[in-house]
SERO-4910 file (N, C-alpha, C, O; in steps of 0.05 Angstrom, whole numbers):
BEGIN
 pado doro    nc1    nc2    nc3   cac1   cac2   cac3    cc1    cc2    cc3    oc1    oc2    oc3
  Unk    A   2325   2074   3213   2338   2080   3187   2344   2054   3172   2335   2053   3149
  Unk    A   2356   2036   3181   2369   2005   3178   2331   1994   3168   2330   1984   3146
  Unk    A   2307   1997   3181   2287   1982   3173   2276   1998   3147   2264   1984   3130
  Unk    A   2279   2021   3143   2275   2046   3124   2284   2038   3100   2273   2041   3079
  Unk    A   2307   2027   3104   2321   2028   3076   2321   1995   3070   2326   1987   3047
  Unk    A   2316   1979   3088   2302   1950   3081   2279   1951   3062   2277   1940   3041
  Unk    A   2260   1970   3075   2235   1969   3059   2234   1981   3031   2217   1974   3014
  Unk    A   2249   1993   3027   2261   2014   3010   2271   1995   2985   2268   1997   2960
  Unk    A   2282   1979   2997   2307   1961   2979   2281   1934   2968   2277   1928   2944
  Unk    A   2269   1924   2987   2248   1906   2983   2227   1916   2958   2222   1902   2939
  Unk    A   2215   1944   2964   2198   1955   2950   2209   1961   2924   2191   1962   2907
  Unk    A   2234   1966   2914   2244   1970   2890   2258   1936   2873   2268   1932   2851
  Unk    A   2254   1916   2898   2266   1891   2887   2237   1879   2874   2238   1864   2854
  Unk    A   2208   1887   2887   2178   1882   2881   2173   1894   2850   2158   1884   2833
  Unk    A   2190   1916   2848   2185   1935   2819   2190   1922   2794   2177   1921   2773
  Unk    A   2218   1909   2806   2237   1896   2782   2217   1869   2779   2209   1859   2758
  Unk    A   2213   1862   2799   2202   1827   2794   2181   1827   2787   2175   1805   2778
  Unk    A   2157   1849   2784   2131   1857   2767   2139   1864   2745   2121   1866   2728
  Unk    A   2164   1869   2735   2176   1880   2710   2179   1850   2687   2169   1842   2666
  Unk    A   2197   1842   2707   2216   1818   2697   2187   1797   2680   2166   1793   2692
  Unk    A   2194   1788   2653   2182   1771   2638   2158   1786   2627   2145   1773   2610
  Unk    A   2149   1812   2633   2122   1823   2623   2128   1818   2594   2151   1817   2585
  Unk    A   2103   1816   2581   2113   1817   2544   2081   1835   2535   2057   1833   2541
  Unk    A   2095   1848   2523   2066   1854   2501   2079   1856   2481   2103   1858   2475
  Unk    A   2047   1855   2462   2046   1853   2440   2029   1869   2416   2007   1878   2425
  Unk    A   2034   1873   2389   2016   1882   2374   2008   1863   2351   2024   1869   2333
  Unk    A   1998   1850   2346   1984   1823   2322   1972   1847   2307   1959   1835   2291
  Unk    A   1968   1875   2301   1973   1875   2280   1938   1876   2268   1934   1885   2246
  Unk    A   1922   1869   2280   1897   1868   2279   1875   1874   2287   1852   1864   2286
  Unk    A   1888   1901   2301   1863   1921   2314   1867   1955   2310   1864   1974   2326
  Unk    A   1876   1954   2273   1885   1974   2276   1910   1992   2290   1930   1979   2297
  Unk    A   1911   2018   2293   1929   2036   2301   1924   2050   2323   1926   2074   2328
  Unk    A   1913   2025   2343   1906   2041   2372   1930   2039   2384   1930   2053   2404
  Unk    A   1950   2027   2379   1977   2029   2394   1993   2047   2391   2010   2050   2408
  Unk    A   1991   2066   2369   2012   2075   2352   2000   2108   2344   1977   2116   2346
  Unk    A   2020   2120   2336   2016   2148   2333   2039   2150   2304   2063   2148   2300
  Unk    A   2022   2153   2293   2031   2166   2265   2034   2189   2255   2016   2205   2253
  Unk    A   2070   2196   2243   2072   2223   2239   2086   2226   2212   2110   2222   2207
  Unk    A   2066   2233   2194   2077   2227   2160   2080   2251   2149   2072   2270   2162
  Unk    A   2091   2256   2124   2097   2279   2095   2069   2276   2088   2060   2254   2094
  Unk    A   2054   2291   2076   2038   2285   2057   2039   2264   2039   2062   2256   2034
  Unk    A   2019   2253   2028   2017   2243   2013   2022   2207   2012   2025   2192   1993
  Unk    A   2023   2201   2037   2035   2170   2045   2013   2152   2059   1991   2161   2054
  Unk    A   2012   2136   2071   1984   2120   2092   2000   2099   2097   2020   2090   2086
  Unk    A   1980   2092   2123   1988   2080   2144   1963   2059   2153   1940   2066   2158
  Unk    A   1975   2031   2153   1951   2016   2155   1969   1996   2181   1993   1993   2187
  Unk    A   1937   1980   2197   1950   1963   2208   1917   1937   2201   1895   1941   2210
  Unk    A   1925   1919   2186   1902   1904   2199   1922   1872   2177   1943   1873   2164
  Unk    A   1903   1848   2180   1917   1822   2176   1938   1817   2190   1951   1799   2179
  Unk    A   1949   1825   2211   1971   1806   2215   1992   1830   2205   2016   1825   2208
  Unk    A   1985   1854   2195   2012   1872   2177   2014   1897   2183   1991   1905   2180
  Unk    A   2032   1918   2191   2038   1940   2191   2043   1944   2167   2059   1929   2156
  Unk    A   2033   1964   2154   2040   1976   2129   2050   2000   2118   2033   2016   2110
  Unk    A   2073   2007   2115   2075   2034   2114   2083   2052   2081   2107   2057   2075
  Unk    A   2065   2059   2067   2071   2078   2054   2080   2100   2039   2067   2113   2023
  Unk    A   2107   2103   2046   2108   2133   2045   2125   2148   2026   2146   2139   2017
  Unk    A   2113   2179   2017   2119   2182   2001   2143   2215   2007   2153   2229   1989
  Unk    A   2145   2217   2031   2175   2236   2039   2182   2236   2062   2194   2257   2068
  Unk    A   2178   2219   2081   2181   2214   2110   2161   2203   2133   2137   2210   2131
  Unk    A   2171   2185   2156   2141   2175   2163   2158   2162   2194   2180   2152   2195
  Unk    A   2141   2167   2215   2152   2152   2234   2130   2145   2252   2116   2160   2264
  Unk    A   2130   2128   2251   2098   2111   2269   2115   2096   2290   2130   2077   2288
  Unk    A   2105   2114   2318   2115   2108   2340   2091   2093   2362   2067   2100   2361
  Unk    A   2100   2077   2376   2095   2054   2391   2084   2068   2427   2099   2074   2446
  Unk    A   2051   2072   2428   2051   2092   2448   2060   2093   2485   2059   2110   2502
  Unk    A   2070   2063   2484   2079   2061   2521   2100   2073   2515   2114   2076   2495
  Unk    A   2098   2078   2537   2134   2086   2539   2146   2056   2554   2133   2042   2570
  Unk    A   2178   2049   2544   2190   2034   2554   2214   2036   2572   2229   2055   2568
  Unk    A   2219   2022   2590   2235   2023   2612   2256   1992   2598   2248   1971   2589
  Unk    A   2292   2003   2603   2307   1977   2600   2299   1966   2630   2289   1976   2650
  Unk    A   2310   1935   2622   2325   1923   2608   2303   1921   2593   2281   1925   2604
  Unk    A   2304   1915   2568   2280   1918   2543   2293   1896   2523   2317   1894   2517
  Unk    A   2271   1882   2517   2281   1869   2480   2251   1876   2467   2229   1871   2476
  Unk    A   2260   1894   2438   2241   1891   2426   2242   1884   2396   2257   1893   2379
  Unk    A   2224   1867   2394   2227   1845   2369   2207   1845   2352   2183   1846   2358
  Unk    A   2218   1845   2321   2194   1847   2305   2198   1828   2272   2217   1812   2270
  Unk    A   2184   1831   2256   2188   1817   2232   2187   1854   2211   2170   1873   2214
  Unk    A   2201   1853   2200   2198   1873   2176   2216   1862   2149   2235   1847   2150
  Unk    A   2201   1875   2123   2215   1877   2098   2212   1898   2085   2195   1911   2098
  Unk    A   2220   1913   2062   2217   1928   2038   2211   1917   2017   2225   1901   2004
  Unk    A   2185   1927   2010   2178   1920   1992   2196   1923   1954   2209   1944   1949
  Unk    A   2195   1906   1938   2201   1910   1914   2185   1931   1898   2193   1946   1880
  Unk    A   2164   1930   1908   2147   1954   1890   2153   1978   1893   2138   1995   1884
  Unk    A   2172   1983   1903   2171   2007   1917   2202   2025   1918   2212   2026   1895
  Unk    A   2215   2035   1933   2235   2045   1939   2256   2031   1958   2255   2038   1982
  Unk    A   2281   2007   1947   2279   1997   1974   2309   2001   1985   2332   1992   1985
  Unk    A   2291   2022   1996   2318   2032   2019   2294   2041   2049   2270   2046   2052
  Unk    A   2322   2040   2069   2310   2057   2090   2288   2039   2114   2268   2050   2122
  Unk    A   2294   2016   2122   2283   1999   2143   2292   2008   2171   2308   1994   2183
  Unk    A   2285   2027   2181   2299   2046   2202   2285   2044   2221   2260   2043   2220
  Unk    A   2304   2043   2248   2287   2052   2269   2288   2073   2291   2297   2091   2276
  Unk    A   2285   2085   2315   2287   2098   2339   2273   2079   2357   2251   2069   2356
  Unk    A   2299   2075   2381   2286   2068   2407   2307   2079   2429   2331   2084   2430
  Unk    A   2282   2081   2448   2290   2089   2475   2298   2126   2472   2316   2141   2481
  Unk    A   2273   2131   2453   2273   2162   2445   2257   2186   2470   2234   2185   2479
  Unk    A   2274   2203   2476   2257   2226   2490   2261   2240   2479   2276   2238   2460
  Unk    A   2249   2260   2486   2252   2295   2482   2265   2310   2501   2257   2305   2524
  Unk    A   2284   2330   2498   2302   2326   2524   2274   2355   2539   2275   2357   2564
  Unk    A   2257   2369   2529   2237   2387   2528   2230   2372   2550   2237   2383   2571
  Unk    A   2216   2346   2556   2205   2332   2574   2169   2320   2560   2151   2305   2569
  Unk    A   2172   2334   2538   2149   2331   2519   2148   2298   2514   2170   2286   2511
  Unk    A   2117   2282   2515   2123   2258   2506   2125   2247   2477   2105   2248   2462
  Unk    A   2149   2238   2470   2152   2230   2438   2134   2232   2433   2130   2256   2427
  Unk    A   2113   2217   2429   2093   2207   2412   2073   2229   2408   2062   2233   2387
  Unk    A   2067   2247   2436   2055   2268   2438   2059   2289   2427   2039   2302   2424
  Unk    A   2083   2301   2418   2095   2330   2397   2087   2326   2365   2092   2345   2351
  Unk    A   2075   2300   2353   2062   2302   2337   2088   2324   2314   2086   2348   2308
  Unk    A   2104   2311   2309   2127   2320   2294   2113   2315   2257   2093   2302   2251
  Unk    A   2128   2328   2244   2117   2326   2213   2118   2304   2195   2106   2300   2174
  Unk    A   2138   2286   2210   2152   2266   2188   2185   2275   2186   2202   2258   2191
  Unk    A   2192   2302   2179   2205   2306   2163   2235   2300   2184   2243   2310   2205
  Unk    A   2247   2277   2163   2276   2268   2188   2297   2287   2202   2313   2277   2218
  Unk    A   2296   2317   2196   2307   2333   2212   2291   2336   2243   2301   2337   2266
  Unk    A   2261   2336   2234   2250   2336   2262   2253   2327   2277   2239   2334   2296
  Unk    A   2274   2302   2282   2280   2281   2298   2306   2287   2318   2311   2277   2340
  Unk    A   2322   2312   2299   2349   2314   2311   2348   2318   2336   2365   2305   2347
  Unk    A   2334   2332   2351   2339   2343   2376   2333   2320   2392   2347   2321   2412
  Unk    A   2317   2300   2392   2312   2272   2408   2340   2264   2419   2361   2267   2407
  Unk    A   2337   2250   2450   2358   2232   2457   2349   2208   2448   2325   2204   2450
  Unk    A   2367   2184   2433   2355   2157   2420   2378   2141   2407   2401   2146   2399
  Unk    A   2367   2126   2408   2386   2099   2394   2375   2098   2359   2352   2097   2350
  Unk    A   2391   2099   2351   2379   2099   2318   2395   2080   2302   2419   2081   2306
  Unk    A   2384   2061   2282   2397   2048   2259   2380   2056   2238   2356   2059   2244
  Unk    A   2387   2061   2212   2377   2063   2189   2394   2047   2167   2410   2055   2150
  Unk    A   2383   2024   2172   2380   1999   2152   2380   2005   2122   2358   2013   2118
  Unk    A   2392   2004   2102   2402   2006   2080   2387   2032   2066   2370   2034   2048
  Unk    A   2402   2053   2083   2398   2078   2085   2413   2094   2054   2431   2084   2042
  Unk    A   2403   2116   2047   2415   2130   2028   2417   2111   1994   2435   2110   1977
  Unk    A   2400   2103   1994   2385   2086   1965   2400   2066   1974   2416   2060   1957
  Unk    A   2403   2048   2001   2409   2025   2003   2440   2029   2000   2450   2012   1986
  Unk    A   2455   2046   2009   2476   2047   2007   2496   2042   2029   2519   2032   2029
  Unk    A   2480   2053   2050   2486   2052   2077   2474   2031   2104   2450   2025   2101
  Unk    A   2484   2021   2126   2465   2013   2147   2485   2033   2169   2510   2031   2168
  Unk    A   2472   2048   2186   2485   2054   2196   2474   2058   2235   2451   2059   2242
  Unk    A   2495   2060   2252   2478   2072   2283   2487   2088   2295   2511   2091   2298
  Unk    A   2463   2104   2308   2469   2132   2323   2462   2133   2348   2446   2116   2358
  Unk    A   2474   2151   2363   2466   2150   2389   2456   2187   2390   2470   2207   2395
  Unk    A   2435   2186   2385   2427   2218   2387   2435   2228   2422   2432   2212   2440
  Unk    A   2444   2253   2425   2454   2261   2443   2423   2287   2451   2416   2296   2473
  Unk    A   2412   2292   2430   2394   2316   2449   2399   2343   2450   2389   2360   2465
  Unk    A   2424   2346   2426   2438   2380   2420   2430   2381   2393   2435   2402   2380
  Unk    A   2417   2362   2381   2416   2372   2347   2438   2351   2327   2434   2341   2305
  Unk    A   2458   2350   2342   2488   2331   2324   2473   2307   2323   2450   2304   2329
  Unk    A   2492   2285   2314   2482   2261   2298   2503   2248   2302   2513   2239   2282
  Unk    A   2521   2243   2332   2553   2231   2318   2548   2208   2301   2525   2200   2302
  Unk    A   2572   2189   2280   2577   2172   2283   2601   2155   2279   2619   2157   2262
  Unk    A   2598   2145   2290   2632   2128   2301   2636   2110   2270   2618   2098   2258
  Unk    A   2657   2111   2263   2659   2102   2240   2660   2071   2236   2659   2060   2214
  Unk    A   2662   2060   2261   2663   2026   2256   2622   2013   2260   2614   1990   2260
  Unk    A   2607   2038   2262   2578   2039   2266   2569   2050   2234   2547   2059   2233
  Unk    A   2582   2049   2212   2580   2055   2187   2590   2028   2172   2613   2023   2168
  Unk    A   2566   2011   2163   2572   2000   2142   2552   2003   2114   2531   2013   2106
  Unk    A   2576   1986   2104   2569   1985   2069   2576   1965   2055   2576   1962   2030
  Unk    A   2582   1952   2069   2584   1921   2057   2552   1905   2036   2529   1914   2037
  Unk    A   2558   1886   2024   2531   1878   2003   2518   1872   2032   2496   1881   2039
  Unk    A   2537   1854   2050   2515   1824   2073   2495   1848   2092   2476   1838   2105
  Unk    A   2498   1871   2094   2491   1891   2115   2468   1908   2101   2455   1926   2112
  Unk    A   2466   1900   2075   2449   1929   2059   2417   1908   2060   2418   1887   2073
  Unk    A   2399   1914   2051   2381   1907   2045   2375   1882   2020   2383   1888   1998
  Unk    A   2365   1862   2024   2354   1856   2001   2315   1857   1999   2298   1854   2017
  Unk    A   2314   1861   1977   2277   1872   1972   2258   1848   1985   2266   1826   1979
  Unk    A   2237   1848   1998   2217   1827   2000   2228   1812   2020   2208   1801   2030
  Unk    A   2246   1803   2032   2255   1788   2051   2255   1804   2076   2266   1825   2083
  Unk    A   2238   1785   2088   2224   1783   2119   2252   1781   2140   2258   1758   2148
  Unk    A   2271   1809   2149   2279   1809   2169   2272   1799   2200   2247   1800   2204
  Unk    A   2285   1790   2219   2276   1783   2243   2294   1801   2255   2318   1799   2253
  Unk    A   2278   1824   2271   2299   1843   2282   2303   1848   2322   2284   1860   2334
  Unk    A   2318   1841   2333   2312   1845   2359   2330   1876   2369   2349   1884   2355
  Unk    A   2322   1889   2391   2339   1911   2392   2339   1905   2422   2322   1889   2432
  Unk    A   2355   1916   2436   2371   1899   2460   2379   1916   2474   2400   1926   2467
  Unk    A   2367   1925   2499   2379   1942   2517   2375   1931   2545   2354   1927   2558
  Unk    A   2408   1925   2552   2409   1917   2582   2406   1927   2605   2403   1952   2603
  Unk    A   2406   1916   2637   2403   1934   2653   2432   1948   2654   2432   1970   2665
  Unk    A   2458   1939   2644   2480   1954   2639   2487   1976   2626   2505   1990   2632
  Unk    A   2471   1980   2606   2479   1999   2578   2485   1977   2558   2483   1988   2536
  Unk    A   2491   1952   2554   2488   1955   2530   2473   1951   2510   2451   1940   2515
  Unk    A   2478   1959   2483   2452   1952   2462   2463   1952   2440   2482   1966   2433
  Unk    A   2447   1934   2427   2449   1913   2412   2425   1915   2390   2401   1919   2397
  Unk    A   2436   1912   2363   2416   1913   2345   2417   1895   2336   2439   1896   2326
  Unk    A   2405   1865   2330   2402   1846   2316   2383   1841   2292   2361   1852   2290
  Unk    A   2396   1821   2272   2386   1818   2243   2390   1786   2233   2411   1777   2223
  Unk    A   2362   1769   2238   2363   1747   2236   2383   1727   2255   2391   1705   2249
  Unk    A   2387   1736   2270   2403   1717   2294   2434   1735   2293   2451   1733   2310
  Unk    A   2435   1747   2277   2461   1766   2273   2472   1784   2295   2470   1803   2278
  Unk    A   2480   1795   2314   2491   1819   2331   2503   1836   2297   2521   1833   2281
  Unk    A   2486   1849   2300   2499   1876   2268   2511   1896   2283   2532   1903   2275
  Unk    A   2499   1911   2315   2516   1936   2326   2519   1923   2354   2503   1906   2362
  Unk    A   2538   1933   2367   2535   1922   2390   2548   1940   2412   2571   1932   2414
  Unk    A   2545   1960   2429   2539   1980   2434   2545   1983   2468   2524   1981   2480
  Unk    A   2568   1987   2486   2570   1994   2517   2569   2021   2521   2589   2033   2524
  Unk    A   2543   2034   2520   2537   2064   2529   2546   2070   2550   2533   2060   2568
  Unk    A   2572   2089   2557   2571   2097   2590   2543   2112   2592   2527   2095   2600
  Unk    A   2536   2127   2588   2506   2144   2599   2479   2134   2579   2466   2147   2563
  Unk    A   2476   2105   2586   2453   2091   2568   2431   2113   2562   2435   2137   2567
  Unk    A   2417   2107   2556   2390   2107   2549   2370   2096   2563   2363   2074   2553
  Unk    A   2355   2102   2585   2347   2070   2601   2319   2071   2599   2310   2051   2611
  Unk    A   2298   2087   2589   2276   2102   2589   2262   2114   2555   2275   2131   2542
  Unk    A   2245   2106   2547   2239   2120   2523   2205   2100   2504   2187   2086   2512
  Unk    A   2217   2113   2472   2195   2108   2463   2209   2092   2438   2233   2086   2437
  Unk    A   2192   2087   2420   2206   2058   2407   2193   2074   2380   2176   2091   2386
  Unk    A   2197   2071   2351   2188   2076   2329   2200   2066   2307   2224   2063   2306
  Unk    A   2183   2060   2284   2185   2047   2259   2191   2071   2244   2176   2090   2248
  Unk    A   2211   2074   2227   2214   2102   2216   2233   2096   2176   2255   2086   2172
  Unk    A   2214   2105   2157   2225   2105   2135   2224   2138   2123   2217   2158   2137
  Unk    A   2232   2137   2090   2224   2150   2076   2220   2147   2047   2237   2134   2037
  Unk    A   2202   2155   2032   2195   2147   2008   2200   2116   1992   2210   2114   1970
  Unk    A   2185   2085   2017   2193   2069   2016   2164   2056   2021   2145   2067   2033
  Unk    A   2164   2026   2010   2138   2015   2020   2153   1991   2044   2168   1973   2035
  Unk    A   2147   1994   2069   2162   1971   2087   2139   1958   2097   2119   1969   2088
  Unk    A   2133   1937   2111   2116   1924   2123   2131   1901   2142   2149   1887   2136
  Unk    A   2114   1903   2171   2125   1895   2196   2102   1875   2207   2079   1881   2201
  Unk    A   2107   1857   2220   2093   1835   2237   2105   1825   2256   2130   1824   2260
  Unk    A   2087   1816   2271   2102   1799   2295   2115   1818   2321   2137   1811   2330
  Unk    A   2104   1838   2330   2113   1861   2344   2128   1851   2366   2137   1828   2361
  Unk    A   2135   1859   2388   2123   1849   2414   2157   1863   2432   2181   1862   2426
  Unk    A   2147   1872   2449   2159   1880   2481   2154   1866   2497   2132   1858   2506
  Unk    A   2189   1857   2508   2196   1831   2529   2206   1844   2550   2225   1857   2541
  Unk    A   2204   1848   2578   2226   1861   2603   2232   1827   2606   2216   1808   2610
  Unk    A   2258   1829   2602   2272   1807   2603   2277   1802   2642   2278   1820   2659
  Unk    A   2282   1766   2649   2282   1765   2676   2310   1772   2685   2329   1761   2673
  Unk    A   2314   1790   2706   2342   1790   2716   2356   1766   2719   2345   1744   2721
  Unk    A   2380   1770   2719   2402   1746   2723   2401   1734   2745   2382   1745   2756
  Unk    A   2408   1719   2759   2400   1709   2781   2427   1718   2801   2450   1723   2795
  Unk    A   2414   1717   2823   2438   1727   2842   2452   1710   2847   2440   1690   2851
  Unk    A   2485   1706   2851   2508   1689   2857   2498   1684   2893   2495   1703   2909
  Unk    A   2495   1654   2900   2486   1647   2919   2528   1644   2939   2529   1636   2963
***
């Protein structure tokens, strides 16, 4: 039993250390083989130069097709365009379906109610014509809580047009998570029943955004106290 549960403990310490430092990436320049796109009519979806481009003209969520495992950082470059509508730099990560269906696979409409029933971490970045930034912790019943100190509206928190955000989103092997904005902690987040498992997506509506610089890090564990 004692050698059973050695091997046991060894074979799941092998898991983490094949985990630890993996990174991928999307540059952005081979197209939309990564990604699964689920739009309103009338919007498009491009990936080539170096740019995610998104479109849209009543809802749009272009999701990222691995699935990810915490501890997770995932980091990207995005802006809103001036030409356009500029609200709504939003995201979902660490999204399931509580169905057991894979995100990316239910091929949803776009339309942002379709989202409610997902378990997920959500911010929607100068949300409601730029009025709002706000974060959710979808629970997987349809509700949407949110905690009111996860509601801002301040000018420094809303959007400005054309400027190239640096966004990291941050989930530990603890629960917590963390939305960052140019070196900023904006939410910062101790889930008792994390999220530890899911799918990651770029999500606006009737907005032109554009993203670069993708990339998924399994960060290295901490080191053990000798």
């Amino acid at each position: 039993m004692i050698t059973r549960t050695i091997c046991a403990g060894l074979l799941a310490f092998l898991a983490v250390s094949a985990l630890a430092g993996e990174r991928r990436i999307d540059a952005f320049r081979d197209g939309l083989d990564q990604w699964v796109v689920e739009m309103q009519p009338g919007g498009a979806v491009a990936a080539e130069n170096g740019v995610l481009r998104i479109d849209d003209a009543a809802g749009c969520t272009v999701w990222y097709k691995p699935r990810l495992e915490a501890p997770v950082v995932i980091r990207y470059e995005a802006r809103v365009r001036s030409d356009g509508r500029v609200s709504d730099l939003n995201c979902f990560w660490m999204a399931t379906d509580p169905t057991g269906v894979d995100v990316p696979a239910a091929r949803r409409d776009g339309k942002f109610a379709s989202y409610d029933s997902l378990r997920t971490y959500y911010v929607g970045y100068g949300g409601n014509e730029n009025t709002t930034t706000r974060f959710r912790r979808y629970d997987g019943t349809g509700a949407r809580p949110l905690d009111p100190s996860h509601d801002l509206r301040a000018p420094e928190y809303l959007l400005r047009p054309d400027h190239w955000y640096r966004i990291e989103l941050h989930v530990t092997a603890d629960g917590r998570v963390r939305y960052v904005r140019d070196g900023e902690t904006i939410f910062d987040f101790l889930d008792p029943a994390p999220l530890r498992t899911g799918w990651f997506g770029f999500r606006t509506v009737h907005s032109r955004i554009e993203a670069r610089n993708f990339s998924v890090t399994a960060p290295e564990p901490p080191a053990a106290p000798r």
